[in-house]
C-alpha positions as CSV (number, residue, x, y, z in Angstrom):
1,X,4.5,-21.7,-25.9
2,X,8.4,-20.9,-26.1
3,X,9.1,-17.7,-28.4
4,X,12.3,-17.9,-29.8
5,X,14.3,-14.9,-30.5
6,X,18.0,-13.9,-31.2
7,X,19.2,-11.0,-30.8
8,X,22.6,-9.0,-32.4
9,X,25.5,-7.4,-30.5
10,X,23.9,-4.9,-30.9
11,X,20.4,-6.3,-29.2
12,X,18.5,-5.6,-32.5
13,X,16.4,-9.0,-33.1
14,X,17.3,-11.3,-36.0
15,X,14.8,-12.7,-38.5
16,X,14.5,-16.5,-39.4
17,X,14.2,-17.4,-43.0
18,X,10.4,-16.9,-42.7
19,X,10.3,-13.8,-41.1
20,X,10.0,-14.9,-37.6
21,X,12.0,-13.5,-34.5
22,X,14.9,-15.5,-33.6
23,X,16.4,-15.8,-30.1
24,X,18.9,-17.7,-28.0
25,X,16.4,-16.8,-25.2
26,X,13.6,-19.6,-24.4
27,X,10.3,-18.0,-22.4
28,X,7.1,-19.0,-21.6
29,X,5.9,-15.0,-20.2
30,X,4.2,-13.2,-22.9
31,X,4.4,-9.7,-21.4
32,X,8.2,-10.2,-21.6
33,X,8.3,-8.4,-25.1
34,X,6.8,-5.7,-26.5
35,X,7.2,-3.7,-29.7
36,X,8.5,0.0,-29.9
37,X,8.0,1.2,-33.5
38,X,9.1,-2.2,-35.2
39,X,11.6,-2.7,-32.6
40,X,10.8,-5.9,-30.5
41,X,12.8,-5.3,-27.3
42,X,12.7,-7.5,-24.0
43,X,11.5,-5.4,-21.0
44,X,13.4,-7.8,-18.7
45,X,16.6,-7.8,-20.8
46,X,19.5,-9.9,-19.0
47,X,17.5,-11.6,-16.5
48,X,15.7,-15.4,-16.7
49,X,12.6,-16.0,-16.1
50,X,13.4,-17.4,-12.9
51,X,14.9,-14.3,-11.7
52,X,12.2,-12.4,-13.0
53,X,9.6,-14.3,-10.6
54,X,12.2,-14.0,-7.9
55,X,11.4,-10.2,-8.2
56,X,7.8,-10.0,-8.8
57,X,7.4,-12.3,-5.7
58,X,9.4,-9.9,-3.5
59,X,7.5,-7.1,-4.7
60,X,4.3,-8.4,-3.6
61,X,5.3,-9.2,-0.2
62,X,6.8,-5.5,0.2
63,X,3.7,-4.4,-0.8
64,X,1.7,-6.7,1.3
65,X,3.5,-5.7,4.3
66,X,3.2,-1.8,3.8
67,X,-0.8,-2.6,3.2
68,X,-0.3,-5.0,6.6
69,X,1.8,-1.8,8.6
70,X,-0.5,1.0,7.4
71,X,-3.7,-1.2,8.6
72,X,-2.4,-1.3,11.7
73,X,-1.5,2.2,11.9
74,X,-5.0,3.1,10.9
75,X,-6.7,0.7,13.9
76,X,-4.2,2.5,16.3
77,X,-5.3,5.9,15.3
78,X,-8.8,4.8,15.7
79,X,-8.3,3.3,18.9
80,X,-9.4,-0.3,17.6
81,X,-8.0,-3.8,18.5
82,X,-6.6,-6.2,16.2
């Protein structure tokens, strides 16, 4: 489900008539928003949610390689074979 919230030039988040967030912003990931006092602000501000898989994806295949490099380093050491 889609929260939709606006947000001010100021990035402050506007309230609809019922007292629900507001934004021009459409997004299915719920751990893109998070409350700081009774500020709701967007920890990926600026960036879709597209772009924001785009980076999580490259992330895990950096990390995946340095597990993959420091594996290999480790049967070396120990005089192992792959």
């Amino acid at each position: 489900m889609s929260k939709k919230i606006t947000f001010d030039s100021a990035g402050f988040p506007r309230f609809d008539e019922n007292g629900e967030y507001k934004t021009d912003l459409n997004t299915n990931r719920v751990d893109r928003f998070y409350l700081d006092g009774e500020e709701l602000k967007d920890k990926y501000s600026g960036k879709t949610d597209k772009q924001i898989e785009e980076l999580e994806n490259a992330a895990h295949l950096t990390m995946v390689a340095q597990l993959e490099a420091q594996d290999i380093a480790i049967r070396a050491e120990k005089g192992l074979e792959e």
